[in-house]
C-alpha positions in Angstrom: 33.4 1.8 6.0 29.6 3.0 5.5 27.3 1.1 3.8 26.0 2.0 0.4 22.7 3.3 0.8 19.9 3.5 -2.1 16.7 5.7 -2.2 13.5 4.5 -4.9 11.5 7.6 -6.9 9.2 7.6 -9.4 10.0 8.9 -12.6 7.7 11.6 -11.8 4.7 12.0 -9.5 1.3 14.1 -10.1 -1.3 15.2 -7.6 -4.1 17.2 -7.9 -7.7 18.1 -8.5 -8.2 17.1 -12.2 -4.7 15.9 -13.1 -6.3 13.3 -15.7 -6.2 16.3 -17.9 -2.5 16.1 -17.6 -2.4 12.6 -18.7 -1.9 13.1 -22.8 1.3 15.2 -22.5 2.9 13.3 -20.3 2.6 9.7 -21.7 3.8 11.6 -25.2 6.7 11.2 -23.1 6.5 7.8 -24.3 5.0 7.3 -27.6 1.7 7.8 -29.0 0.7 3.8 -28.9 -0.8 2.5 -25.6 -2.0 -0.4 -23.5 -4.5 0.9 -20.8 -5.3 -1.3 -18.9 -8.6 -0.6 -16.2 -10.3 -2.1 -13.5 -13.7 -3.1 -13.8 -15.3 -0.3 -11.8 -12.4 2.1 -13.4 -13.5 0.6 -17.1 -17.1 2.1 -16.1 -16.5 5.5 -14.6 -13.4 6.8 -16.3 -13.1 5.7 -19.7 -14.8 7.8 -21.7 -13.2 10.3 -19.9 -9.7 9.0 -20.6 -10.4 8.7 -23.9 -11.5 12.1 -24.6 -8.5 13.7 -22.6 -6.1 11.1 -24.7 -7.6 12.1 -28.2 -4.3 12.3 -29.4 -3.0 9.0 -28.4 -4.1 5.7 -29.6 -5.0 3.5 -26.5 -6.4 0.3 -26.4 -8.6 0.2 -23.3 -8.9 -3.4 -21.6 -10.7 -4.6 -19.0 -8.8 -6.1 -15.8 -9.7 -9.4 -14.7 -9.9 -8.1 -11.2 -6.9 -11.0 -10.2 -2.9 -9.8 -10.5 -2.2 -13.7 -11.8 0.0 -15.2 -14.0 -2.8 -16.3 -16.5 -3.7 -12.7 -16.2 -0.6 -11.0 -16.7 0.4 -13.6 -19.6 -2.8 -12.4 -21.9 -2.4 -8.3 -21.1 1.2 -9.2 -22.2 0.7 -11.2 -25.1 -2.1 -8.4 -26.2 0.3 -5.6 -25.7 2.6 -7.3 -28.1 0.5 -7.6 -30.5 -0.8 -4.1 -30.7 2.8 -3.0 -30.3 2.3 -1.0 -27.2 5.0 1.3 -26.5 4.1 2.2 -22.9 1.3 0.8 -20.5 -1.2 2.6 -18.8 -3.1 1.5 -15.3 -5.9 3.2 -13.9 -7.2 1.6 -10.9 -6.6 -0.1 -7.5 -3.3 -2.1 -6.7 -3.5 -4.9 -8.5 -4.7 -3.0 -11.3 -1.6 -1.3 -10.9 0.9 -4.5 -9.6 -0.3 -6.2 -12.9 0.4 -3.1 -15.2 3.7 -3.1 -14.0 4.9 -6.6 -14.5 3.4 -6.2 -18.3 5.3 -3.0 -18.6 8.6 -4.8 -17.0 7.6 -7.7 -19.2 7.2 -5.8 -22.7 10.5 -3.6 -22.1 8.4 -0.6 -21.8 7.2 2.8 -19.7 4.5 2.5 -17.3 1.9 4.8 -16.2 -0.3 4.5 -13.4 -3.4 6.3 -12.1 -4.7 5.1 -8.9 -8.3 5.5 -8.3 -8.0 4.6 -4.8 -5.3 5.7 -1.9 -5.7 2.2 -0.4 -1.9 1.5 -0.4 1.4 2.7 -0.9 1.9 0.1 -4.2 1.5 3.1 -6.9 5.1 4.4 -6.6 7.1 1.3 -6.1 8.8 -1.3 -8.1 6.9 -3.9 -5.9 4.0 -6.4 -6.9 2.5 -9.0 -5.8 1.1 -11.7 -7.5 -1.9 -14.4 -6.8 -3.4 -17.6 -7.9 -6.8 -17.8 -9.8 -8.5 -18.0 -6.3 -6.7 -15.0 -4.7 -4.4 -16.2 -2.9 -0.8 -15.0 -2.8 2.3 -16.6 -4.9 5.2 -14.6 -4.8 5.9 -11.1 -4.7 8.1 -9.7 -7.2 10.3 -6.4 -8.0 10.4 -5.1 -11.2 13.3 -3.3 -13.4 12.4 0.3 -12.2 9.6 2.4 -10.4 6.4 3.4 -12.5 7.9 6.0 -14.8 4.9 8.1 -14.0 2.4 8.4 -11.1 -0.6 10.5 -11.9 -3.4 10.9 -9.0 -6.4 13.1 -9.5 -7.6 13.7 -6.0 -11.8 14.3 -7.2 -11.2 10.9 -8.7 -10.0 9.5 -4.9 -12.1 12.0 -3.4 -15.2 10.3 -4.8 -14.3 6.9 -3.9 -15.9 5.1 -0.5 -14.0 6.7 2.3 -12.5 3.2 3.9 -10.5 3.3 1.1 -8.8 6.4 2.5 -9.2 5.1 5.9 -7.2 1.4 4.6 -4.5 3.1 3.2 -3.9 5.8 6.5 -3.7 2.0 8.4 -1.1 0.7 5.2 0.8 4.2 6.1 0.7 4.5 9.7 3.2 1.7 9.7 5.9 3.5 7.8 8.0 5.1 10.3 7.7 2.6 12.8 9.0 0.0 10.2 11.5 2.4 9.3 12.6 3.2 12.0 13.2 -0.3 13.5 15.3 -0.9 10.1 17.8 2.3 11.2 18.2 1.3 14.7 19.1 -2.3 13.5 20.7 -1.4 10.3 18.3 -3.5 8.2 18.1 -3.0 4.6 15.3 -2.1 2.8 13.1 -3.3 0.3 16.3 -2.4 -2.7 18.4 -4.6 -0.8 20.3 -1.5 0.7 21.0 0.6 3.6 18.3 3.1 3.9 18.7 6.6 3.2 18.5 10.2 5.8 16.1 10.8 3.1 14.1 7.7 3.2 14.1 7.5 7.5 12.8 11.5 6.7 9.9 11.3 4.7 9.1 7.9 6.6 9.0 10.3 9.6 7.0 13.2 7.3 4.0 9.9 6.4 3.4 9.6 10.4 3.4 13.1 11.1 0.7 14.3 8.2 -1.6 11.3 9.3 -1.5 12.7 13.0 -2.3 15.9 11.5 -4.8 15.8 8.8 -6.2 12.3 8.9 -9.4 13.4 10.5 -10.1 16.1 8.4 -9.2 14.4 5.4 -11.4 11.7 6.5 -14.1 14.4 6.9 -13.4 15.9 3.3 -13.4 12.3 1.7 -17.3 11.4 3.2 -18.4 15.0 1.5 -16.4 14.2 -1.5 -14.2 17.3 -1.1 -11.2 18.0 -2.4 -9.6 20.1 0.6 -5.8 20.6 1.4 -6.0 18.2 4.0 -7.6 15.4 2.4 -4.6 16.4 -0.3 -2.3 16.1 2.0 -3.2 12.6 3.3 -3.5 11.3 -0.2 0.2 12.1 -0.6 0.9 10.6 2.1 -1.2 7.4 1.8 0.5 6.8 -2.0 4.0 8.9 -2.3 5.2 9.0 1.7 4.8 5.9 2.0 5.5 4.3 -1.2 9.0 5.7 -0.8 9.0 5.1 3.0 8.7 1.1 2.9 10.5 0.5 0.1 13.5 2.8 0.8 13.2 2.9 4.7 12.5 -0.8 5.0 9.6 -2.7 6.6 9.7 -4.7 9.7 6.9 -5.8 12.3 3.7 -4.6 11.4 4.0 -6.3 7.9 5.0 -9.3 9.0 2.0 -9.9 11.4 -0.5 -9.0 8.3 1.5 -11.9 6.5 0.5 -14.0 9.6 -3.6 -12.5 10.2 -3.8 -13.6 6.2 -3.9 -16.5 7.2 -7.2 -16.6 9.0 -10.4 -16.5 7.2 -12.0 -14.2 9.1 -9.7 -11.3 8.0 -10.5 -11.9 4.2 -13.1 -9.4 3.9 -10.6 -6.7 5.5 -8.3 -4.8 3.3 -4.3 -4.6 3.5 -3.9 -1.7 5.2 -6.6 -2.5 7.9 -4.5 -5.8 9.2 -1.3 -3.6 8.4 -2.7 -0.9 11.0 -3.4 -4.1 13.8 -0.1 -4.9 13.1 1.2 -1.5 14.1 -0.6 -1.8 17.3 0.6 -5.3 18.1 4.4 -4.2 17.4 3.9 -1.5 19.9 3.7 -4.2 22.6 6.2 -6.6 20.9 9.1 -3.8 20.8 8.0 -2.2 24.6 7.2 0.9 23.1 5.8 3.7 25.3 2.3 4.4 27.1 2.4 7.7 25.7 3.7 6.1 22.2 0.3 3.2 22.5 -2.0 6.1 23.6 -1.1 8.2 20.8 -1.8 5.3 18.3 -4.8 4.0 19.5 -5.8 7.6 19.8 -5.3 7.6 15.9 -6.8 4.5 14.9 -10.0 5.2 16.9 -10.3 8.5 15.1 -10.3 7.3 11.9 -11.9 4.5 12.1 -9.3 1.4 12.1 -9.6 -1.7 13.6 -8.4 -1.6 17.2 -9.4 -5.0 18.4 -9.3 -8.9 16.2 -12.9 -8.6 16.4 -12.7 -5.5 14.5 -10.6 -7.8 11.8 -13.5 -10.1 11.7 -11.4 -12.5 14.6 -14.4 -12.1 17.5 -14.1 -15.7 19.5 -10.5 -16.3 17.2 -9.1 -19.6 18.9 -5.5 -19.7 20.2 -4.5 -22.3 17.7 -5.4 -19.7 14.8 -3.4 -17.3 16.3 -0.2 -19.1 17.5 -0.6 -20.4 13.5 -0.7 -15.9 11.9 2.2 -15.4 14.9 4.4 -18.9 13.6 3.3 -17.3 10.2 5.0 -14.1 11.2 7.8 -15.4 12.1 8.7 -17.7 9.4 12.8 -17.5 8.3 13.4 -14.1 5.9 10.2 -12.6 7.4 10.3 -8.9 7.7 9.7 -9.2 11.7 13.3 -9.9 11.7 14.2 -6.7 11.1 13.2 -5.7 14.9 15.5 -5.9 17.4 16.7 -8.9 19.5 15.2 -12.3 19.2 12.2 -12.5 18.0 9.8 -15.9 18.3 5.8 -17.2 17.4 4.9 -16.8 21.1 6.0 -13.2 21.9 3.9 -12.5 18.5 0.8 -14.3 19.9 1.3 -12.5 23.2 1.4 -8.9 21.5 -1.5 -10.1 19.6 -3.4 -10.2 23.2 -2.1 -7.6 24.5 -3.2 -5.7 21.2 -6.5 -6.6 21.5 -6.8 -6.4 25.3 -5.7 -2.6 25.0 -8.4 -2.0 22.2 -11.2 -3.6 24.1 -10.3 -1.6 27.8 -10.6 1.4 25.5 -13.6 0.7 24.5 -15.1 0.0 27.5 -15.2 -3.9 26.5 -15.1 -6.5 29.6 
């Protein structure tokens, strides 16, 4: 008997050059009483504009205290009682966005978000992740439903510092693989379920718009143009891959961030950066092709992601740290499980080498 299979969506998804101006009909979707809640940078740059493009809505702006933790989601909760919110808005990076959508889920109301980033794939899933007070991770949690609404104004992304871009091309390159490795296995995904044709498909669709426009959208980010390709990247950095992990599935790649978190040196690197070194060391763990590796690396060096644990901020890393982010990887219920075959601490490590080995020969590195 097949398995029951179940696909993720927004409620509905907005892209374009100066789709803030969109903003007011569609959260009159919802009501006319809001909780926005903004990041600190977002607070500055976009506010007034928000509120003159929202004239007709009352929102009570507030300022995000930059950490998605239980303190912090507790007081945006207990203020969006008060003022009666009957939707919540976030505008700003993912835990701007994680944290909007526990309050939502928490006050039994819509949620909007408006990334002002395409750093990760977190806009358009039901997926958060909460912290402590000093940053580090808790739990991760799934909320009710998907944001009702995803609104991205490319000139807002466009106009952000390019690794941003670059961050979440590395937090998308790992899509298909991870999908992929969950259809050949039969894994479920992120719902809990068999994946979807659809879901393995626009997993497929992420890789294959990266290949093709990541350089040029690259390119159009740095002159702070808004060009197809850079367009067409930002789709796939937030909606491609948004619905590729969570309704295709995650394996490897994922799993090995978990594990690099661990080590200090990687702190100053974004998600999608150690996500993208994971990619590379799954290429070796799961014997994937030369032409498969060269056409990765090829990527990665193109763009501008880490090829090599120096490039993670791991130059001189000691083989204790990384047998302890390869046990990390491994730990029971860890995504890396979804792979094929047995998979243990030390073929992680190894992979890890070889990972870094391949980066440094193409570099020229002895």
């Amino acid at each position: 008997m097949a398995m029951i299979t179940k696909t993720l969506f927004p409620g509905r998804y907005i892209q374009g050059f100066g789709a803030t101006g969109r903003l007011e009909n569609e959260l009159l979707n919802f009501g006319k009483v809001g909780l926005c809640i903004m990041a600190p940078s977002a607070m500055k740059m976009l506010s007034g504009r928000i509120q003159q493009q929202t004239a007709g809505l009352r929102l009570i702006f507030e300022r995000f205290n930059r950490e998605c933790s239980d303190l912090e989601i507790e007081r945006l909760t207990n203020l969006g009682q008060e003022c009666q919110a009957q939707f919540v808005v976030a505008v700003g990076g993912g835990k701007t966005i994680d944290t909007g959508k526990i309050v939502a889920d928490r006050l039994g109301v819509s949620v909007a978000v408006v990334p002002t980033i395409a750093s990760t794939d977190a806009p358009c899933s039901a997926c958060t992740v909460v912290y402590n007070e000093e940053g580090f991770v808790v739990r991760v949690e799934y909320q009710k439903k998907n944001p009702d609404l995803v609104l991205v104004d490319s000139e807002i992304i466009a106009n952000a510092p390019e690794r941003f871009l670059i961050a979440g091309m590395g937090d998308a390159l790992a899509t298909w693989f991870e999908a992929e490795s969950c259809r050949k296995t039969k894994a479920k995904n992120e719902a809990g379920e068999a994946g979807s044709l659809t879901a393995y498909a626009i997993a497929r669709l992420c890789y294959d718009t990266l290949l093709e426009y990541g350089v040029a959208a690259l390119v159009s980010c740095k002159a702070n143009a808004v060009t197809p390709a850079l367009e067409h990247v930002i789709e796939a950095n937030i909606l491609l891959s948004g619905l590729g992990f969570e309704s295709g599935g995650i394996a490897a790649a994922h799993a090995i961030h978990n594990g690099l978190t661990l080590l200090p040196g990687t702190h100053n690197y974004y998600h999608g950066e150690k996500v993208a070194f994971g990619v590379l060391a799954s290429l070796f763990l799961t014997g994937k092709s030369k032409a498969v590796i060269d056409e990765v690396y090829s990527f990665c060096e193109s763009v501008g992601l880490p090829t090599t644990l120096a490039g993670l901020g791991l130059a001189g890393v000691s083989t204790d740290e990384l047998q302890k982010a390869s046990a990390r990887a491994c730990i029971e219920g860890e995504s890396i499980h979804h792979e094929g075959g047995e998979i243990n601490p030390q073929m992680v490590f190894h992979a890890l080498l070889a990972a870094d080995e391949e980066g440094r020969r193409r570099k020229g590195i002895g």
